[in-house]
Backbone as a ProteinNet text record, in pm:
[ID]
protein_1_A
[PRIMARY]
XXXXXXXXXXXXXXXXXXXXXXXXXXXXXXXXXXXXXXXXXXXXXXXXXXXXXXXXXXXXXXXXXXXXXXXXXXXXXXXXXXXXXXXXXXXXXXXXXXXXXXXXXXXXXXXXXXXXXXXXXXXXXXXXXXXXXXXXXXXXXXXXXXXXXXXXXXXX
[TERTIARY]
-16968.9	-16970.5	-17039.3	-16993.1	-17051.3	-17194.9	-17289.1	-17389.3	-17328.9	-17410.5	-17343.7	-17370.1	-17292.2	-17256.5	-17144.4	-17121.1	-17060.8	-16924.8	-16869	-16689.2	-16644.1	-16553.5	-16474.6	-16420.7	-16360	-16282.3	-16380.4	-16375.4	-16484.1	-16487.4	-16607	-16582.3	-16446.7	-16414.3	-16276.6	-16400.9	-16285.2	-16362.3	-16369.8	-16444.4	-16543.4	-16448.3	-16328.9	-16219.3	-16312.1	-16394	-16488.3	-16532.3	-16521.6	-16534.9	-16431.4	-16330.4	-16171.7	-16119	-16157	-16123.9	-16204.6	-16263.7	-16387.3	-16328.6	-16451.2	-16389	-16390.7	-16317.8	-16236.7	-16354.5	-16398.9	-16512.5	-16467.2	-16345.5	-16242.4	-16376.8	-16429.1	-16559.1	-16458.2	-16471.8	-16452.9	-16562.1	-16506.7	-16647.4	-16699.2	-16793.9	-16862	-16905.9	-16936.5	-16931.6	-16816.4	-16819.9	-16654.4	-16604.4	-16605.2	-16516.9	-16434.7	-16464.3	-16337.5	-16201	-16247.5	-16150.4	-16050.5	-16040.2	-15968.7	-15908.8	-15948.4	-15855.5	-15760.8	-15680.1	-15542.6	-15603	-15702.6	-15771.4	-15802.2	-15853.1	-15919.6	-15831.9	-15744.8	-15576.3	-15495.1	-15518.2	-15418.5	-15528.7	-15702.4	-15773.2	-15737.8	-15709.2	-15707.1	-15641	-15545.5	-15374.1	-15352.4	-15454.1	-15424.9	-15538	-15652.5	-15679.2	-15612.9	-15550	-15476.4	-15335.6	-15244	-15124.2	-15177	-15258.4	-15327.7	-15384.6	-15432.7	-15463	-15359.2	-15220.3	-15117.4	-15026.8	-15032.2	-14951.1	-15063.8	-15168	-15227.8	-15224.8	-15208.6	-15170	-15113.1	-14965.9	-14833.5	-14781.5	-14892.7	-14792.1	-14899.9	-15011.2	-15070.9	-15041.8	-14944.6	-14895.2	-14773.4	-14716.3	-14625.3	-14638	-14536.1	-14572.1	-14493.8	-14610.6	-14615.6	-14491.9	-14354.5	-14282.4	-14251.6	-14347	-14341.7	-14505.2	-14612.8	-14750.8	-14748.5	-14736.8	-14753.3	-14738.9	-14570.1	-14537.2	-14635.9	-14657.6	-14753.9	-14874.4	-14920.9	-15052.8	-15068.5	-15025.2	-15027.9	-14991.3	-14901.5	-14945.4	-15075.9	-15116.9	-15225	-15343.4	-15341.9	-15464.3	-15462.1	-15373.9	-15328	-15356.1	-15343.7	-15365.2	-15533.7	-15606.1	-15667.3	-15812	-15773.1	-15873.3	-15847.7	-15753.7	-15718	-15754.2	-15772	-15792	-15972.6	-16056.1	-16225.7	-16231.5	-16115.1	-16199	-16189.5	-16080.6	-16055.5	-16168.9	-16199	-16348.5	-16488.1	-16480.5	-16584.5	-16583.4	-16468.9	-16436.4	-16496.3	-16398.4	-16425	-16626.1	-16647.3	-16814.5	-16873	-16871.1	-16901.6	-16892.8	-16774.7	-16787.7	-16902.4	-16827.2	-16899.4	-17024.2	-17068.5	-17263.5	-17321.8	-17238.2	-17289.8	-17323.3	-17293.9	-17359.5	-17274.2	-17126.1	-17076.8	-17141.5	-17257	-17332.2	-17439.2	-17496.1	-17575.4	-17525.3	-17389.7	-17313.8	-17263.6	-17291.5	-17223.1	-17082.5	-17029.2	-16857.9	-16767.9	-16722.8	-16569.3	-16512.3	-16593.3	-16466.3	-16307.9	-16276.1	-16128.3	-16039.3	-16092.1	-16018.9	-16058.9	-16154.7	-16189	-16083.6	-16058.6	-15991.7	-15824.2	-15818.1	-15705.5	-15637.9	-15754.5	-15746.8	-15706	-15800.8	-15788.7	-15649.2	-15595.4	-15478.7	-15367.5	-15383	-15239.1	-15244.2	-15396.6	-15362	-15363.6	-15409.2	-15376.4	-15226	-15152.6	-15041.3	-14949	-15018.9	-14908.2	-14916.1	-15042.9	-15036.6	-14961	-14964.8	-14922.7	-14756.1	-14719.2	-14538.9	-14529.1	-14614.3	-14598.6	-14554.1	-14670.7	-14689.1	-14580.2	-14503.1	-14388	-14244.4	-14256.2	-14141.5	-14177.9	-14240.5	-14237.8	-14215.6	-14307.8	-14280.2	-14131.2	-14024.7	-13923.5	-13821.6	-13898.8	-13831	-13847	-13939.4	-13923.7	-13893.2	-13871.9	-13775.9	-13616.6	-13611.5	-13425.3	-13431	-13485.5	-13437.3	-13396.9	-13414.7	-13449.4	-13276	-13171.3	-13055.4	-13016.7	-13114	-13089.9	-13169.3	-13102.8	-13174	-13272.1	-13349.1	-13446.1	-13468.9	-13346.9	-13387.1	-13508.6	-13523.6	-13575.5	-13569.4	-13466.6	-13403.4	-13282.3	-13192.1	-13046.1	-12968.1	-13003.9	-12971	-12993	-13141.8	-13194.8	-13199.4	-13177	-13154.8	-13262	-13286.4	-13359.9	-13408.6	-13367.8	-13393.1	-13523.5	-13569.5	-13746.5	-13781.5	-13721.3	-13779	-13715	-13775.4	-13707.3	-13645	-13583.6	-13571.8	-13685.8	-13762.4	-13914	-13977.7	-13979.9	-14072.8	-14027.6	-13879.9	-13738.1	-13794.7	-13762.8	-13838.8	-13998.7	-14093.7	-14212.2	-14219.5	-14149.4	-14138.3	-14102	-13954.3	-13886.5	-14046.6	-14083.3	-14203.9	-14314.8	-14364.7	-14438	-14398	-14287.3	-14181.6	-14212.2	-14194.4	-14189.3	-14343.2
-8115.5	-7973.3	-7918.7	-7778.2	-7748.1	-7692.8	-7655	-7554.6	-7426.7	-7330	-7232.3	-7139.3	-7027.8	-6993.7	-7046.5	-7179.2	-7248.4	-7285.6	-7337.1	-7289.9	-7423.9	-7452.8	-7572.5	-7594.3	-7471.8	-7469.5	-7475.5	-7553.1	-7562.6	-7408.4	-7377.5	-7233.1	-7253.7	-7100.6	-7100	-7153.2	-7247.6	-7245.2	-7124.7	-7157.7	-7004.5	-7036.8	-6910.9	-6872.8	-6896.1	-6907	-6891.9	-6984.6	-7123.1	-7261.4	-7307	-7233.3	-7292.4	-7219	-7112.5	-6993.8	-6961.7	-7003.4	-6964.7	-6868	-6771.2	-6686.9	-6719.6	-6648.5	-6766.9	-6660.5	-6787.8	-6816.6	-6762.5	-6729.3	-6659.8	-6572.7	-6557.6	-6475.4	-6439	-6335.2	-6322.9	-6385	-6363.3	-6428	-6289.4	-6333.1	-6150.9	-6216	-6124.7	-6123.2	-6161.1	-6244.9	-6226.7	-6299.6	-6411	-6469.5	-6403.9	-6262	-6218.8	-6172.2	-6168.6	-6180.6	-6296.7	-6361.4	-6486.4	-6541	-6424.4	-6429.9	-6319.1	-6331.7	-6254.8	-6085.3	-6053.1	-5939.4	-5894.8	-6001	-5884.8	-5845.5	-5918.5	-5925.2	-5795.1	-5769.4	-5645.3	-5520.2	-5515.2	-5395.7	-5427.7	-5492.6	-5487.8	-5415.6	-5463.2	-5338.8	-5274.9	-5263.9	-5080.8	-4996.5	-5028.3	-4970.5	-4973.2	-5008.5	-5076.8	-4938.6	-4942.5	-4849.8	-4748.3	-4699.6	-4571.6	-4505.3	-4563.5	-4507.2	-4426.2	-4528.7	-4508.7	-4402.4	-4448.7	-4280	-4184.9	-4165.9	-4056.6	-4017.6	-4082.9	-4018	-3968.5	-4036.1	-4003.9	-3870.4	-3829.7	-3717.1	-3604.4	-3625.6	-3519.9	-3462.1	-3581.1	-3548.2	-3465.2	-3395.4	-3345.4	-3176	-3143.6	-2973.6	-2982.7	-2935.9	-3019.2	-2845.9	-2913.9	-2778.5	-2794	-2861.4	-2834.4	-2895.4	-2785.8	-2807.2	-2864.8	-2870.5	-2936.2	-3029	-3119.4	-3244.6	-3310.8	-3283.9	-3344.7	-3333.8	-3232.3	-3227	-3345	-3384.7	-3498.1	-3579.4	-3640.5	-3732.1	-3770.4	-3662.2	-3659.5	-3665.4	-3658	-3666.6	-3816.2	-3916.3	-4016.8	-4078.7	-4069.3	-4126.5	-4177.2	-4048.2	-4027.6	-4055.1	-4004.7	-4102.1	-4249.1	-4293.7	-4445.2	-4493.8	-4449.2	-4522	-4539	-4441	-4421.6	-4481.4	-4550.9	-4610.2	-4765.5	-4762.7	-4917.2	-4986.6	-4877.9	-4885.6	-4937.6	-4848.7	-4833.7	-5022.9	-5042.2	-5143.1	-5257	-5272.9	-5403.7	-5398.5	-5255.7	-5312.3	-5365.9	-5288.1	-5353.7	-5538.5	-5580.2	-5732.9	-5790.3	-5731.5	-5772.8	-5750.7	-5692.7	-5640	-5688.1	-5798.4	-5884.3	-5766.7	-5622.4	-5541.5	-5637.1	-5672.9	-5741.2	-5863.8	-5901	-5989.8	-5921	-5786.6	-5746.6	-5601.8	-5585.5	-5520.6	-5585.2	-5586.1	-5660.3	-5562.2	-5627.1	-5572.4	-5709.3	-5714.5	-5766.1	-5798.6	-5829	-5802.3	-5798.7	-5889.9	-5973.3	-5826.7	-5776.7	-5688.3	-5540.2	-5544.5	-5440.9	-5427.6	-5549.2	-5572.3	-5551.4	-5629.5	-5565.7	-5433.3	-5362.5	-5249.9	-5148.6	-5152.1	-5063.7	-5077.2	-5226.6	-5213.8	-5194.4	-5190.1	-5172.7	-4969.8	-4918.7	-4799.1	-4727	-4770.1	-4792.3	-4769.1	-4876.9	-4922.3	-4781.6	-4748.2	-4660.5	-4499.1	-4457	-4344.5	-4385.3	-4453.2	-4515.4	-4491.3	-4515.7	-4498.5	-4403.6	-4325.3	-4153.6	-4107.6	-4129	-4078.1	-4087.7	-4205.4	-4248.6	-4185.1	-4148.7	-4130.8	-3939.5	-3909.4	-3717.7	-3715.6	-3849.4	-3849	-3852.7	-3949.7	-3965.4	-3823.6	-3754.6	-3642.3	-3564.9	-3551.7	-3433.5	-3437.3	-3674.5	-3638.7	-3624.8	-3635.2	-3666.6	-3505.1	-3374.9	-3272.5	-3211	-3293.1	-3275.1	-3175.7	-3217.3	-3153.7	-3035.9	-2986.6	-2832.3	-2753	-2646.6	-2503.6	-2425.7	-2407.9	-2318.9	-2198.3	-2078.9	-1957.8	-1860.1	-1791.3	-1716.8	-1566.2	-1559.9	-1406.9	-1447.8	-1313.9	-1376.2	-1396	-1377.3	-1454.3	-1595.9	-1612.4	-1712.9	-1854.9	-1953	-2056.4	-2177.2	-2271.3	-2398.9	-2445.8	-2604.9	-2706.1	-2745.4	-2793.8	-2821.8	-2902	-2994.9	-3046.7	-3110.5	-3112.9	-3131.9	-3251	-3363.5	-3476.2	-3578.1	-3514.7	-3596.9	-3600.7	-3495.8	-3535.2	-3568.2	-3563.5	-3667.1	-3785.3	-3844.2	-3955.7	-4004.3	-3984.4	-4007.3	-3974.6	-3852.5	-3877.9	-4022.5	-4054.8	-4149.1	-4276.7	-4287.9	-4376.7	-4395.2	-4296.4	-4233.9	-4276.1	-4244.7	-4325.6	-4475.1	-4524.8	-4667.3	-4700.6
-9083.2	-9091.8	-8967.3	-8884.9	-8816	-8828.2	-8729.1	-8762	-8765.5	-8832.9	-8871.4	-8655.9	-8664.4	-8554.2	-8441.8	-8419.9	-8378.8	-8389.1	-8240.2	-8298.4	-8225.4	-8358.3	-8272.5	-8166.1	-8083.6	-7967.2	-7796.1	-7728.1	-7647.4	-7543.7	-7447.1	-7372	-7293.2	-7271.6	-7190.4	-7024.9	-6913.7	-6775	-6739.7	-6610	-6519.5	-6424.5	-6406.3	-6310.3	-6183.5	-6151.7	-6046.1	-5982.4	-6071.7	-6029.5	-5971.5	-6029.2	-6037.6	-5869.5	-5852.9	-5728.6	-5658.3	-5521.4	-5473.9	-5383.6	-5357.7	-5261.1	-5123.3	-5062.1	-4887.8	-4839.8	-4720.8	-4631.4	-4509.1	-4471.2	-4326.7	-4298.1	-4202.4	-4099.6	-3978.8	-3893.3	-3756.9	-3636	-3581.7	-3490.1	-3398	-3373	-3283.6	-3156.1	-3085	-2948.8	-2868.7	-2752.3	-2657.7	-2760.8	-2848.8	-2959.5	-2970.6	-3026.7	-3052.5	-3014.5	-2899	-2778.1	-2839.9	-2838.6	-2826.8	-2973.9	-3099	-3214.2	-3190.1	-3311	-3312	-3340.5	-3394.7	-3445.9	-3293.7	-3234.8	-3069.2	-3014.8	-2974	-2865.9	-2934.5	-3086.7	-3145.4	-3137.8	-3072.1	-3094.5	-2959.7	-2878.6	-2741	-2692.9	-2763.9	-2722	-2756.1	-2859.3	-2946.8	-2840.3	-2781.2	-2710.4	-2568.8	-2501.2	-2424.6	-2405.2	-2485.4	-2533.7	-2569.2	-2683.4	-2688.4	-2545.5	-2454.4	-2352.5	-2248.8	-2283.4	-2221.5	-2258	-2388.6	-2508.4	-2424.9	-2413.7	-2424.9	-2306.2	-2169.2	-1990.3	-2003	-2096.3	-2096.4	-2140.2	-2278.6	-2320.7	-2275.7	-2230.1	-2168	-2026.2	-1955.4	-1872.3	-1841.2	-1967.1	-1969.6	-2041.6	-1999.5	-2066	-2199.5	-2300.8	-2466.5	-2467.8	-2531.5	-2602.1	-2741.1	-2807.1	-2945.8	-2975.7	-2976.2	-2978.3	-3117.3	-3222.4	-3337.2	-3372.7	-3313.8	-3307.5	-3231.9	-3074.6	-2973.8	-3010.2	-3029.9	-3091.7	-3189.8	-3259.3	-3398.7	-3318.8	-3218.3	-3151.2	-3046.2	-2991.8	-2909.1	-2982.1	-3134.1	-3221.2	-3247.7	-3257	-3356.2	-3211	-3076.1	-2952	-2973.6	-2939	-2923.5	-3019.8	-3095.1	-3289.6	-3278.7	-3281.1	-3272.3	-3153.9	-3046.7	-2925.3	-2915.5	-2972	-3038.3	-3083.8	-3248.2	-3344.6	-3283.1	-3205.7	-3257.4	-3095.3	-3003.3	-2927.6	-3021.1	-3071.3	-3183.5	-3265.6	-3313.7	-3386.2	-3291.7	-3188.9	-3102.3	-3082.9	-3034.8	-2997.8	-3150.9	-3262.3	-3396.9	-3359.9	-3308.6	-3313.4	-3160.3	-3082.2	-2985.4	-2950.4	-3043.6	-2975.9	-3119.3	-3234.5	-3345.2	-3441.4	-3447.9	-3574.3	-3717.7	-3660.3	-3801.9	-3884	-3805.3	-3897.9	-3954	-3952.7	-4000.5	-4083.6	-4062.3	-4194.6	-4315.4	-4429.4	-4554.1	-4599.6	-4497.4	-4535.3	-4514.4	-4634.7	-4611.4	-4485.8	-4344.9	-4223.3	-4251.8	-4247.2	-4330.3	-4372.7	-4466.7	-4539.8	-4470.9	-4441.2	-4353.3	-4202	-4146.3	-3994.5	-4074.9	-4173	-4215.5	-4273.5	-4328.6	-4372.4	-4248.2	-4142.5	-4018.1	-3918.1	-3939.6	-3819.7	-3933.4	-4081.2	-4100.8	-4138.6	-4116.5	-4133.6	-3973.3	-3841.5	-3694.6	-3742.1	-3783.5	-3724.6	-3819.8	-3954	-4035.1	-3931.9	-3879.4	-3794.6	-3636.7	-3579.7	-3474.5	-3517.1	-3616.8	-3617.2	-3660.3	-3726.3	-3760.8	-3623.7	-3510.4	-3384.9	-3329.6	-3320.6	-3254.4	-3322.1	-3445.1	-3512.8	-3437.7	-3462.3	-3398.5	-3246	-3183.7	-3077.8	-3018.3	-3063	-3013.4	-3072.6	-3197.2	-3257	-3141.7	-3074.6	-3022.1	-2857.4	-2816.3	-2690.2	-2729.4	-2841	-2901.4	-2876.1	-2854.4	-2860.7	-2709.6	-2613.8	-2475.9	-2463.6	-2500.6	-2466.2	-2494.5	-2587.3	-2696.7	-2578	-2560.9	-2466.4	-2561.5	-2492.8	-2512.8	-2442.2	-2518.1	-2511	-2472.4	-2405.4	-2351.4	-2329.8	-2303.1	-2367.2	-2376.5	-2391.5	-2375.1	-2209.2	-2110.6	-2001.7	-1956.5	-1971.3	-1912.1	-2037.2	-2004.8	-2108.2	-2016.2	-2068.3	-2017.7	-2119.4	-2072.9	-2158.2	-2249.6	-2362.8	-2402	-2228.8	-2256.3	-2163.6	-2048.2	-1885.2	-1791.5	-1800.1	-1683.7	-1645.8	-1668.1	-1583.5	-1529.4	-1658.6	-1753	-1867.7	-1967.8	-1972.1	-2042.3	-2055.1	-1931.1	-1913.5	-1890.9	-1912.8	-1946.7	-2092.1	-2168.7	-2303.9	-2358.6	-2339.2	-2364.5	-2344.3	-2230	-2238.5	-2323.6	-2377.9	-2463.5	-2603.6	-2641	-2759.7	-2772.7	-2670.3	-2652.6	-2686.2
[MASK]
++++++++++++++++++++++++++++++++++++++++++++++++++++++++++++++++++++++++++++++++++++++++++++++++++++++++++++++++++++++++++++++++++++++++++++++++++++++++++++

């Protein structure tokens, strides 16, 4: 007979013995250079710099579209500054964050504004052929040749 309280069926296991949580760290200082995480803040700072010559170099004819790209340039090209020194000057060993999910969290929401940017961006070189009125004599294009093409770059 059992003691009273007691149950024939033994404890369910501790999911926890069974699943440990993954040990994946980044590395800080130049290390990080040389994982796949530095090489993609590299080039996001890298191309952001370039989107941002690019479309400031041109006379913006639809301030709202450009503007939202020149914000999405420009925020992203700070944070992901911001990001890399976090590794390289070691604060990520003295923050208790997740890196991992954190490095992943930031380039796949980088990457969701980054194609916002690009999708208005190319919206608004695909309009380069439509005239832009002025009164009713004078007609001209949004945008010239020269900034046709540095748009088109900008896209890319």
């Amino acid at each position: 007979m059992l003691p009273r309280g007691a149950s024939s069926m033994p404890p369910p296991p501790n999911p926890a013995a069974y699943f440990p949580q993954p040990q994946v760290t980044l590395p800080s200082g130049l290390e990080i250079l040389r994982t796949y995480s530095g090489a993609v803040i590299f080039l996001e700072i890298l191309f952001g710099t370039i989107v941002w010559i690019l479309v400031a170099s041109t006379r913006v004819p639809l301030p709202l579209l450009q503007g939202w790209v020149m914000f999405v340039a420009v925020t992203a090209w700070f944070l992901s500054i911001v990001f890399l020194c976090v590794f390289l000057f070691g604060y990520a060993n003295r923050i208790a964050v997740n890196w991992n999910q954190t490095d992943f969290l930031f380039h796949g929401a980088t990457f969701i504004f980054y194609f916002g940017a690009f999708l208005l961006q190319a919206a608004t070189t695909s309009l380069h052929h439509f005239p832009r009125k002025f009164n009713s004599t004078t007609q001209e294009t949004i945008l010239a040749d020269h900034e046709y093409n540095i748009s088109i770059a900008a896209s890319v």
